[in-house]
FIBAGU-652329 format. One record per residue (C-alpha): residue in three letters; x, y, z. Coordinates in steps of 0.1 Angstrom, whole numbers, padded with zeros to 4 digits, always signed. Example, Ala and Ser with C-alpha at 12.3 -4.5 7.8 and 13.67 -1.06 7.14 Angstrom:
BEGIN
ALA+0123-0045+0078SER+0137-0011+0071
# end
This chain:
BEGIN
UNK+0508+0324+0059UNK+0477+0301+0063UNK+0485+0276+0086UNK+0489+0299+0118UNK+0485+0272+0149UNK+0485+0239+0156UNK+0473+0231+0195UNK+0478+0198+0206UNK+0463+0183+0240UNK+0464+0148+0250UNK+0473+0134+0220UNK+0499+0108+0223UNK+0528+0123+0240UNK+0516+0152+0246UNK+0502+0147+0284UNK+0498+0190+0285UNK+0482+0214+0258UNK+0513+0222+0235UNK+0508+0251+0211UNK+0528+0259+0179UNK+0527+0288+0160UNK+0534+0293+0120UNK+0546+0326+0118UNK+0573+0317+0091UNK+0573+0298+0058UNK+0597+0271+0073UNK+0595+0260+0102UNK+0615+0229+0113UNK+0609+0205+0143UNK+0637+0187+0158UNK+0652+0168+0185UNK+0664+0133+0198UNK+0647+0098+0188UNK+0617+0092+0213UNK+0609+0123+0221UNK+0576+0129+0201UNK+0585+0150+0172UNK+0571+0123+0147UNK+0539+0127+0169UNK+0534+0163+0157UNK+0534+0152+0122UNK+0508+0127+0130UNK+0489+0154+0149UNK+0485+0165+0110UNK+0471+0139+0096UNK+0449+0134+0125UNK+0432+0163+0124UNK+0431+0166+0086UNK+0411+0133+0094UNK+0427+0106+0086UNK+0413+0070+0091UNK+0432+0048+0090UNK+0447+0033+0123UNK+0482+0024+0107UNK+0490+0053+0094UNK+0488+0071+0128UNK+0508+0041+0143UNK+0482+0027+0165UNK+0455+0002+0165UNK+0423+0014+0183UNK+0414+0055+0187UNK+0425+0045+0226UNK+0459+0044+0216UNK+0462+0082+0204UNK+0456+0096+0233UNK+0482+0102+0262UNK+0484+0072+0284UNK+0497+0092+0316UNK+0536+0092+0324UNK+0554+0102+0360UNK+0534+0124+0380UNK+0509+0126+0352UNK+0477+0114+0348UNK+0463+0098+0314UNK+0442+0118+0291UNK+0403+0111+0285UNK+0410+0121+0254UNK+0430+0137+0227UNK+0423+0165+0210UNK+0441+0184+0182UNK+0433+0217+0166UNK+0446+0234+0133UNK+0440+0276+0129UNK+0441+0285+0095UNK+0439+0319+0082UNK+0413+0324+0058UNK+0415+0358+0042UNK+0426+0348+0007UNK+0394+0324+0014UNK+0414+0293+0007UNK+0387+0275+0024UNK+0352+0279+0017UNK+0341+0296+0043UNK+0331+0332+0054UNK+0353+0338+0084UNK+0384+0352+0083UNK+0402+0328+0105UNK+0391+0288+0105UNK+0400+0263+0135UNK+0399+0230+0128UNK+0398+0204+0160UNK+0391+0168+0163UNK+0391+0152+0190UNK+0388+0112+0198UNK+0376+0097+0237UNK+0383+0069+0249UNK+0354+0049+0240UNK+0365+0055+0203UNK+0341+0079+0192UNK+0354+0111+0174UNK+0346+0149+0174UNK+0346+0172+0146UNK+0342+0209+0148UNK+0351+0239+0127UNK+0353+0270+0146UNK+0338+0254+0176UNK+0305+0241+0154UNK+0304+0203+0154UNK+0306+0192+0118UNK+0310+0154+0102UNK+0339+0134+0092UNK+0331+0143+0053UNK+0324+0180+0059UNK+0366+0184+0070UNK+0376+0165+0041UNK+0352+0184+0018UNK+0366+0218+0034UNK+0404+0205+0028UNK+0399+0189-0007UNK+0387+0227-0017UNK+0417+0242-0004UNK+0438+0211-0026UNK+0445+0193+0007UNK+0433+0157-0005UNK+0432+0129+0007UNK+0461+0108-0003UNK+0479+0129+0019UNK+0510+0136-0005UNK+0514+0168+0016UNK+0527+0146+0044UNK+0550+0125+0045UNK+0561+0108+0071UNK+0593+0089+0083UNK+0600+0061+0059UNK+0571+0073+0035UNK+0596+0087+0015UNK+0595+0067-0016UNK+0557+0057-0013UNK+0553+0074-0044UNK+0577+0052-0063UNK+0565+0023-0045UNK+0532+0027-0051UNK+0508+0011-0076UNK+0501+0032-0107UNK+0464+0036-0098UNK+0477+0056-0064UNK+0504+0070-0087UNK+0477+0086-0105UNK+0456+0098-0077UNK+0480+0109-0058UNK+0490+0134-0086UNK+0453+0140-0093UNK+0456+0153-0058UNK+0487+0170-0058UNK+0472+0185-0092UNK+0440+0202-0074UNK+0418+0177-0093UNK+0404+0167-0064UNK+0379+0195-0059UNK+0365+0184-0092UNK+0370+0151-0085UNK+0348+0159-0053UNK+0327+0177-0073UNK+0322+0148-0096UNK+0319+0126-0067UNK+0290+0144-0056UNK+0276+0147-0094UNK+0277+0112-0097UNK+0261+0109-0061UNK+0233+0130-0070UNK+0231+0113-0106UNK+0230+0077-0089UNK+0208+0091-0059UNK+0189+0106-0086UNK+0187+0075-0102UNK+0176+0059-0072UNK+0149+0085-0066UNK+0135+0080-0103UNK+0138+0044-0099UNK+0117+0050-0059UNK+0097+0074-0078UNK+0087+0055-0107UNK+0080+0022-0083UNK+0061+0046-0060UNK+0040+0056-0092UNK+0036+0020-0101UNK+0020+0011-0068UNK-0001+0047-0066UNK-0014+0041-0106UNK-0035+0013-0098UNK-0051+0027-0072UNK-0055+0063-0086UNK-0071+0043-0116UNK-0092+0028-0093UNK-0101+0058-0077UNK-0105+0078-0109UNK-0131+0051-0118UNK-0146+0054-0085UNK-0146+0092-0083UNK-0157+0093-0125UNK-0185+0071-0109UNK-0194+0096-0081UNK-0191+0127-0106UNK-0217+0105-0130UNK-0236+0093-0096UNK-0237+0131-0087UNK-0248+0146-0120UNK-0274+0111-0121UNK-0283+0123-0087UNK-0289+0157-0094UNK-0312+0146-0129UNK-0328+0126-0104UNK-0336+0158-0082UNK-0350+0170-0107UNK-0373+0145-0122UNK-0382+0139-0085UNK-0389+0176-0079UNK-0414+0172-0113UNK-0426+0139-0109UNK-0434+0144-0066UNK-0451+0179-0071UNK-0469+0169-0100UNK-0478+0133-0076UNK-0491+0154-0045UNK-0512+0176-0064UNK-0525+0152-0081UNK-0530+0130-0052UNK-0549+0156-0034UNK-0565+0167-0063UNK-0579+0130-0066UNK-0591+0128-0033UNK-0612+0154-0028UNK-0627+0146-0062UNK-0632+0109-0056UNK-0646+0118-0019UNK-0673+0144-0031UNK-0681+0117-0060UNK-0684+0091-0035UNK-0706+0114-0014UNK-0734+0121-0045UNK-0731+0086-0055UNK-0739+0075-0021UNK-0768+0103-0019UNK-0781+0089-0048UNK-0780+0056-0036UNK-0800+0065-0004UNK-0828+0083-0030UNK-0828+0053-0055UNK-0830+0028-0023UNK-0860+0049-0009UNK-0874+0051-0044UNK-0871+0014-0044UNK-0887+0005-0011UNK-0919+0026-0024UNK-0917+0010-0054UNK-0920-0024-0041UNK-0947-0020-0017UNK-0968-0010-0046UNK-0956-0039-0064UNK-0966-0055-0037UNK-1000-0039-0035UNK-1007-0050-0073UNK-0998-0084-0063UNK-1023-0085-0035UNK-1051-0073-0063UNK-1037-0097-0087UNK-1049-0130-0061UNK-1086-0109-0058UNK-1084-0108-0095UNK-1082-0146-0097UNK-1104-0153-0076UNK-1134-0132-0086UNK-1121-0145-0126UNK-1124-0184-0108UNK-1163-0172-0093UNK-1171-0156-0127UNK-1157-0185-0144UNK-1176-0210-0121UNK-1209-0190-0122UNK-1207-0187-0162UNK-1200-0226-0164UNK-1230-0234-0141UNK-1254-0211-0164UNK-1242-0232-0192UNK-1252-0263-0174UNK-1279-0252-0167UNK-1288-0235-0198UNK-1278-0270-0213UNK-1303-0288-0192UNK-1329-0266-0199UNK-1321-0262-0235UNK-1321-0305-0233UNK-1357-0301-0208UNK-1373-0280-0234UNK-1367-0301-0261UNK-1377-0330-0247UNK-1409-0309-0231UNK-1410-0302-0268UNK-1409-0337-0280UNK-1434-0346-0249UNK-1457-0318-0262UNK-1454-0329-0300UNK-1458-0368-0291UNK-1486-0358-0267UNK-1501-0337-0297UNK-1495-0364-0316UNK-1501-0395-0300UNK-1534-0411-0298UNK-1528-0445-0285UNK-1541-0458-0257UNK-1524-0451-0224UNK-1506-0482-0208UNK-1526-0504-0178UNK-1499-0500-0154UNK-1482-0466-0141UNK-1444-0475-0139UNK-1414-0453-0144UNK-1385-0469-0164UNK-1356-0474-0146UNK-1335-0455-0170UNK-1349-0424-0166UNK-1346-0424-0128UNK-1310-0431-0134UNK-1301-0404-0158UNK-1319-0381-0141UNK-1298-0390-0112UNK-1264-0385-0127UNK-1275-0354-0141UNK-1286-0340-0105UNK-1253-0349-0092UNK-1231-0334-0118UNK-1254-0303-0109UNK-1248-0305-0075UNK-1209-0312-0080UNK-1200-0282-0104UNK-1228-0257-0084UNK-1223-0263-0049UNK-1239-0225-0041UNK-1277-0227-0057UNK-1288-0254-0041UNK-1323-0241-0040UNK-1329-0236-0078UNK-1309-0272-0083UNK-1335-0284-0059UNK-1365-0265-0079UNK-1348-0280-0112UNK-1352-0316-0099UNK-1385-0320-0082UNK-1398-0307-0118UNK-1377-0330-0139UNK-1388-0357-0116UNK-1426-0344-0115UNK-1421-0344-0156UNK-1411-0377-0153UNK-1438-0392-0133UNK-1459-0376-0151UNK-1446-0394-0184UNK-1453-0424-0170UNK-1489-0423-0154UNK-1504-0401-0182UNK-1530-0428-0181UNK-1544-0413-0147UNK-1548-0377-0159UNK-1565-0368-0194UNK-1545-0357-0221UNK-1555-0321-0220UNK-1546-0314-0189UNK-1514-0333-0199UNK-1509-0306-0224UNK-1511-0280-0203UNK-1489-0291-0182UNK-1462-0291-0210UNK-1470-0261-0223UNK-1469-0246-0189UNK-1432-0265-0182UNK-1420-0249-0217UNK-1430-0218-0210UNK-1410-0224-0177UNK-1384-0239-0196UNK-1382-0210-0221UNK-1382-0182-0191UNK-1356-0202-0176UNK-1333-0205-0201UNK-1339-0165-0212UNK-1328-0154-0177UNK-1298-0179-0180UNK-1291-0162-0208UNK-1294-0129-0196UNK-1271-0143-0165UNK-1243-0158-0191UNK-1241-0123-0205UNK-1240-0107-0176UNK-1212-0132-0165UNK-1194-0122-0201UNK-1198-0088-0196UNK-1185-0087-0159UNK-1155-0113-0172UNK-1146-0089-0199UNK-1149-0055-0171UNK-1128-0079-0150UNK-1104-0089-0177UNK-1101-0053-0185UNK-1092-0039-0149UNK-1074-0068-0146UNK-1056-0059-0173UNK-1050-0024-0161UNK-1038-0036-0131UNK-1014-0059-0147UNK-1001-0030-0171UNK-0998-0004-0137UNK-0977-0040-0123UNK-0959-0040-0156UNK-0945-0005-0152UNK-0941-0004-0115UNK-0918-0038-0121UNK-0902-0015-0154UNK-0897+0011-0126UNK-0887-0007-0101UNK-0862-0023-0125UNK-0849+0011-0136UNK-0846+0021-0099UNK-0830-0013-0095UNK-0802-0008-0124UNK-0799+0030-0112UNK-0789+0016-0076UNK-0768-0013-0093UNK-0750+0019-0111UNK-0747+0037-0080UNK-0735+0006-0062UNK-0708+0004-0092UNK-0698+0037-0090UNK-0693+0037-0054UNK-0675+0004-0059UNK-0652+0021-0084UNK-0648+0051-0062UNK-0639+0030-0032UNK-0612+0009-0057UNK-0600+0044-0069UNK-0598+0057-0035UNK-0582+0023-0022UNK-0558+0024-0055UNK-0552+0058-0040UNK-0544+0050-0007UNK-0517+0024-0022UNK-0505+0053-0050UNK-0501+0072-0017UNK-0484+0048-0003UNK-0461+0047-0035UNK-0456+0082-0032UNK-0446+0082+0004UNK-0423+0054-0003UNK-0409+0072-0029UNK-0402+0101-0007UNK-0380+0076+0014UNK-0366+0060-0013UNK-0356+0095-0028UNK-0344+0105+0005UNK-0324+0081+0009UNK-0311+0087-0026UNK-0307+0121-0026UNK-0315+0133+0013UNK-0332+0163+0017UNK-0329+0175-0017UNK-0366+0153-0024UNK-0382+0179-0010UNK-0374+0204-0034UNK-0409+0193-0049UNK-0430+0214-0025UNK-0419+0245-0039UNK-0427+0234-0078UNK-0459+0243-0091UNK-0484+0215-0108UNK-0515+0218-0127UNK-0549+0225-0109UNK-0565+0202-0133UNK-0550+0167-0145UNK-0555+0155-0180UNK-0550+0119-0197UNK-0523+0134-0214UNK-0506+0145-0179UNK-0510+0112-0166UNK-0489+0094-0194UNK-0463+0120-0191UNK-0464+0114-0154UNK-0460+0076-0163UNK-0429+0083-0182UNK-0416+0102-0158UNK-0418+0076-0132UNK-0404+0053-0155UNK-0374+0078-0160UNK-0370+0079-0123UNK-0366+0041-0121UNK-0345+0040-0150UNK-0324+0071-0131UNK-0325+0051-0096UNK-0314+0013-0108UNK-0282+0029-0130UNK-0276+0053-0098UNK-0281+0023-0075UNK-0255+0004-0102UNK-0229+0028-0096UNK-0235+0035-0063UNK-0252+0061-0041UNK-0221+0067-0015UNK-0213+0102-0019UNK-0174+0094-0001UNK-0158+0128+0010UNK-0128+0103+0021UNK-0125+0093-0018UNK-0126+0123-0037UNK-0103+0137-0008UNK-0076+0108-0013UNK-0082+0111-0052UNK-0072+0146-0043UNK-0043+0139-0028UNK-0028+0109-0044UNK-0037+0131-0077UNK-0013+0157-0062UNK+0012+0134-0049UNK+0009+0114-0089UNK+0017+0149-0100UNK+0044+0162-0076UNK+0060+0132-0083UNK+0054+0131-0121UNK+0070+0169-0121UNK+0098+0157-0094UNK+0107+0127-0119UNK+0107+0153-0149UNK+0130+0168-0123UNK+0149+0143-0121UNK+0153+0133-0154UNK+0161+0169-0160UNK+0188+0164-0133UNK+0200+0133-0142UNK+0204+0153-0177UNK+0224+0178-0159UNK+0244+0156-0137UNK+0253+0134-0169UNK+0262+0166-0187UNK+0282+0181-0155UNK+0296+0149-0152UNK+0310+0147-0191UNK+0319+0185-0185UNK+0340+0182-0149UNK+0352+0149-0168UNK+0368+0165-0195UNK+0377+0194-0171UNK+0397+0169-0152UNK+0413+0152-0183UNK+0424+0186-0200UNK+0437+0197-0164UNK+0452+0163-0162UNK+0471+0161-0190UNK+0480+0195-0186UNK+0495+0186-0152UNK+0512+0155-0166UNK+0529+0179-0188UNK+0538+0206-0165UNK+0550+0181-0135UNK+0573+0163-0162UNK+0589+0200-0163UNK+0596+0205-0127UNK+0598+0167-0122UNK+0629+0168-0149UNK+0643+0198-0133UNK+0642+0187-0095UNK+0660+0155-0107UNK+0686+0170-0120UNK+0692+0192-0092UNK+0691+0163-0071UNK+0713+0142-0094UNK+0730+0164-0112UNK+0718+0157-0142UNK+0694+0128-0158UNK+0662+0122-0172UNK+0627+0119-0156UNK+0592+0119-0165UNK+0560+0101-0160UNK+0538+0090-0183UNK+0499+0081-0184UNK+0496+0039-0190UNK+0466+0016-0193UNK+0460-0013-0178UNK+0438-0039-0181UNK+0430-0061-0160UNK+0411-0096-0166UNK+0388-0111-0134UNK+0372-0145-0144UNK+0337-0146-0158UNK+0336-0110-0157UNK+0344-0080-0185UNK+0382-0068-0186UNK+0390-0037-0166UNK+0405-0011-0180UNK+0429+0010-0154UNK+0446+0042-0160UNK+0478+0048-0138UNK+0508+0066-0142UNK+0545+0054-0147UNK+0577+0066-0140UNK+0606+0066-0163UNK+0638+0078-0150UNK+0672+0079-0165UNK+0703+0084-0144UNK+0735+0101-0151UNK+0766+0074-0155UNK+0746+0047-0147UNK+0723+0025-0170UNK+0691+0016-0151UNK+0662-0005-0159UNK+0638-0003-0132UNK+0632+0017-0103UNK+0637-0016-0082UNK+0673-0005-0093UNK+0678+0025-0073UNK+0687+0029-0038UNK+0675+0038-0010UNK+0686+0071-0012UNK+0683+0072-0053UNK+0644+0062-0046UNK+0644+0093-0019UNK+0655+0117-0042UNK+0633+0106-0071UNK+0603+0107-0049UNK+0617+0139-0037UNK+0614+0153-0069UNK+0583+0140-0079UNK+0564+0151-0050UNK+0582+0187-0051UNK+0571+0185-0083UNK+0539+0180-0079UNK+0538+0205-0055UNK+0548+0235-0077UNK+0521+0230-0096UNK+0491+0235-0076UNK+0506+0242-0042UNK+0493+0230-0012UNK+0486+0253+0019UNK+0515+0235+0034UNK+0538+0202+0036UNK+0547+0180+0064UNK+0579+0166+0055UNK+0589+0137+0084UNK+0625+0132+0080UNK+0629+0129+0045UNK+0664+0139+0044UNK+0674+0115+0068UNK+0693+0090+0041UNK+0707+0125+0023UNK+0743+0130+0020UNK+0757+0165+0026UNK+0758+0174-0012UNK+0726+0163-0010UNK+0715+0179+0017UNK+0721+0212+0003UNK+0704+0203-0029UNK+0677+0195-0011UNK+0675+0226+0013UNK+0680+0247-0017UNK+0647+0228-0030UNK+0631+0238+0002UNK+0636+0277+0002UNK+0623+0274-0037UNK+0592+0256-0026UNK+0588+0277+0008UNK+0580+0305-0016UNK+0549+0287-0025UNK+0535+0268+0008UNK+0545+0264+0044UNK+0568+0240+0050UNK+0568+0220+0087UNK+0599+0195+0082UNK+0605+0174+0108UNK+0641+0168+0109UNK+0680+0161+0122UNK+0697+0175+0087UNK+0722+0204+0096UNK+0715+0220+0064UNK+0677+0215+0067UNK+0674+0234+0101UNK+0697+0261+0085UNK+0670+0268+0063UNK+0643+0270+0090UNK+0625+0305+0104UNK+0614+0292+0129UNK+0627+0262+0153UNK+0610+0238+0173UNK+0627+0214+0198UNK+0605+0184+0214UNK+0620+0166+0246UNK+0608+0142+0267UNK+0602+0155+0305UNK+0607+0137+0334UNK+0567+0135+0337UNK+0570+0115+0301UNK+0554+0139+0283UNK+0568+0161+0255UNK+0575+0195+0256UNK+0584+0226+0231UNK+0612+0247+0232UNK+0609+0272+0201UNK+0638+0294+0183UNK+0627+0322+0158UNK+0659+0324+0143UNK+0649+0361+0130UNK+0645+0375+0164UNK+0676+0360+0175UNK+0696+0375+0147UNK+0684+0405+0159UNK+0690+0404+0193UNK+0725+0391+0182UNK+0735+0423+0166
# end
């Protein structure tokens, strides 16, 4: 047995919990029209979940549930629960026994729960499709559903023996394939469009983080041509300074020494210049006393020769004297001019100029009164003056040479003096060129030092700069060591090195000095994410592979289980007609359809048809048969179908009801043959059909309008009879 209880409560007619037990393989439910026995057979369907509103014979969820009657109240709601036993683990599940309830409310909204778990719609039809309860619900069949199978289209023909064939657990199972292959599809087709919109940025963020790495490893060049170029800077630097500083101190020393060398210098330049004027002057006296010598060595040189000529014409002359004494005007006028030019160029010896003229002038007079005074004395006279004249113009001579000889003394002290001037000036140039030096070479140390100052300045800068480049890293360069002495050679290297470090900082400034955390961390993770969902769309793909090859395996599962069930129902379908007609022909056979839509592809449909053949009577198509012939054939179909894969149990609602008596029996022998395979519940007024019944149920109506149970186990009461 699996079905073991069915407890209904509230569920259409049922105002009180009713409770009916499966303890046989048939168990029949009878008793008058109106009373609710068709309600049970809904309660089936119900809780097997069904859907649809018209096949439980209402229109909203409100109208399942019991509406209140005479002395009863109406229901909230309506519940209904099936107890299966679970041993043989017809159901998927691990406990031994499995209650099944559903219940709806009033507002509509269902309730699903398996052993008292709430579960969804699709988990009970999942758990019944497994134990080949599907969903076209061939297992029930309600009143007037008897010939649905004839009736219905070939498509439903087909599924509903695909159901009754236990195809529909691979059906499901291909169902859910193709769900997972389409969701699969749709996850690729998400995956791919989320890799789409993630490549361009992990491209861009591959450049970016490429750019870091290069700006990194640039940076960390740079740190090191920083560390080089800075320590071998501040050494240098300091270096520099203290040698330009003590430079700058001896140049400056030397300056004061050269400037004090020069100040001595010039006040003996000075002095010579001083003794230079006394030169001149005493050259201008000498000069002036030699030129009046000359004059007067001139004069008396001229005086003697005409005392001379006065002597010689006196000597000579013998003429009478003249009668007057008169002195020619001539004479008195150069003598004149020549006592004035005396005066004029000797402005000192006026005494001897005085001397010189009063005998000139006596000399003259004389000339001119010789008649007064005899020629001898005459003679003397000149004599006398010549003698004069000669004396005179010895000691002039003696004076001129003496004047010469103190010129050239002069001339040669002067000269001395000029060439002690000449070298103190050569001196004083020298210590004027060795100040300009040491003025130029303080200069240049003051431009060194200022260029110093401003290469200082560099150098700071260049700290911040390299800070700011590479943070505290720049000062790596205190802890390299430099040379103690700095060559040409260093300082071109040191050049280039600068130059690298520019070079180094404009292509690092290029691509960028952030050092993001933020980007390498979101290159990180959309990296991972690219990959977990490159792997999950290999995954994918992978599963798409398996659900396409599931898919063609379950599909030709199902087609070899199909045609295998074609075959086997057309063997109990044949026999179960002609137990029910007494003879006959009947099969079904597989057909293809195609059907044509406008401006879309032909369809191609695969259904099933039925063929029958009665005996003594020539039909054409099923619309040919009767009522009752189309009962029997649907009968024997669905008993058919049913002894191939068996179902847990039928619900059969008065399907006998148009059945003859021969029939009948026919029909309850069918019963007993398929009660061997699952429980039957029939639903029923047949005589013969409640003969074959274990167990029977009878449903009234109350006088509170609700439906009650009265139950016969026709085994006990056998026994109690004998």
């Amino acid at each position: 047995m699996y079905l073991t209880e069915l407890r209904i409560e509230g569920f259409k007619s049922f105002g009180k919990p009713v409770t009916l037990t499966f303890s046989h393989n048939i168990v029949a439910i009878v008793g008058p029209n109106g009373s609710g026995k068709s309600n049970i057979a809904e309660a089936f369907r119900f809780v097997l979940g069904e859907q649809s509103m018209k096949s439980l014979r209402g229109k909203r969820g409100e109208d399942l549930i019991f509406n209140g009657g005479n002395k009863l109240p109406q229901s909230n709601r309506a519940s209904v629960t099936a107890v299966f036993d679970n041993k043989d683990r017809i159901f998927a599940d691990a406990f031994d026994e499995v209650a099944i309830s559903r219940t709806v409310h009033r507002d509509g909204t269902n309730e699903y729960r398996i052993n008292n778990t709430p579960v969804r719609h699709q988990d009970i039809i999942d758990l019944f499709a497994r134990a080949n309860v599907g969903a076209t619900n061939h297992h029930i069949i309600s009143q007037g559903e008897a010939d649905r199978v004839l009736s219905a289209t070939p498509e439903d023909r087909k599924e509903i023996l695909e159901d009754g064939l236990g195809l529909r657990i691979l059906q499901f199972r291909r169902s859910e394939t193709e769900k997972k292959l389409k969701k699969a599809s749709g996850n690729i087709a998400e995956t791919e469009a989320v890799l789409r919109e993630l490549s361009p940025r992990l491209q861009y963020l591959k450049r970016q983080v490429k750019q870091r790495e290069k700006a990194q490893a640039l940076r960390e060049e740079l740190i090191n041509c920083y560390a080089t170029y800075l320590s071998y800077e501040s050494a240098f630097l300091r270096a520099e300074e203290t040698r330009l500083n003590d430079a700058l101190g001896v140049f400056r020393d030397e300056q004061r020494d050269v400037e004090a060398a020069i100040a001595k210098e010039r006040k003996g330049v000075a002095a010579l210049s001083s003794s230079d004027t006394q030169y001149r002057k005493k050259e201008a006296s000498l000069f002036t006393k030699l030129t009046n010598i000359r004059e007067q060595k001139s004069a008396a040189i001229r005086d003697l020769g005409r005392c001379e000529g006065a002597i010689a014409a006196l000597e000579n002359s013998q003429a009478t004297l003249p009668t007057e004494e008169t002195v020619r005007r001539h004479d008195l006028e150069e003598l004149y001019n020549d006592m004035s030019k005396r005066c004029e160029a000797d402005s000192v010896n006026y005494s001897a100029l005085v001397t010189l003229f009063l005998q000139r002038l006596r000399n003259l007079i004389r000339q001119s009164c010789g008649g007064g005074e005899d020629t001898g004395k005459r003679h003397r006279e000149l004599l006398h003056e010549q003698k004069e004249l000669q004396e005179g113009i010895a000691s002039l001579e003696e004076e001129e040479a003496s004047c010469l000889l103190a010129q050239k003394e002069l001339a040669e002290e002067k000269e001395c003096a000029l060439q002690s001037a000449r070298d103190a000036e050569k001196s004083l140039f020298v210590l004027r060129t060795r100040n300009h030096e040491a003025e130029q070479k303080i200069a240049e140390a003051t431009r060194l030092l200022e260029d110093l100052k401003d290469r200082n300045r560099r150098f700071e800068e260049e700290l911040r700069e390299g800070h700011a480049l590479v943070g505290a890293a720049i000062n790596n360069y205190k802890s390299e060591s430099a040379p103690k002495r700095f060559a040409d050679k260093e300082n071109k290297e040191q050049e280039m090195r600068r130059r690298d470090i520019e070079r180094k900082k404009i292509r690092l400034e290029e691509i960028g000095t952030g050092m993001d955390t933020e980007v390498f961390k979101e290159y990180e993770e959309i990296t991972d994410r690219v990959t977990f969902l490159q792997q999950e769309r290999q995954d994918l793909l992978d599963s798409i592979t398996d659900c396409e090859q599931g898919i063609a395996v379950i599909q030709k599962e199902i087609d070899t289980r199909f045609a295998q069930g074609v075959r086997k129902v057309n063997k109990e379908f044949e026999r179960f007609f002609k137990i029910l007609f007494d003879g006959g022909k009947a099969k079904i056979v597989p057909e293809e359809r195609v059907i044509e839509r406008e401006g879309e592809d032909p369809e191609v449909r695969l259904g099933i048809a039925v063929h029958i053949s009665l005996p003594r009577k020539r039909i054409t198509s099923l619309n040919q048969l009767s009522g009752g012939e189309r009962t029997l054939t649907s009968i024997a179909l669905l008993f058919a179908i049913s002894q191939i894969t068996p179902p847990p149990f039928l619900v059969l609602d008065e399907t006998d009801a148009a059945l003859d008596e021969a029939n009948s029996q026919r029909y309850g022998s069918m019963i007993e043959r398929l009660a061997k395979k699952s429980q039957l519940i029939l639903v029923t007024h047949n005589r013969e059909t409640m003969h074959r019944a274990g167990i029977l149920y009878g449903v009234t109506m109350n006088t509170t309008g609700s439906s009650a149970l009265l139950s016969i186990q026709f085994d006990e009461a056998l026994q109690v009879a004998h």
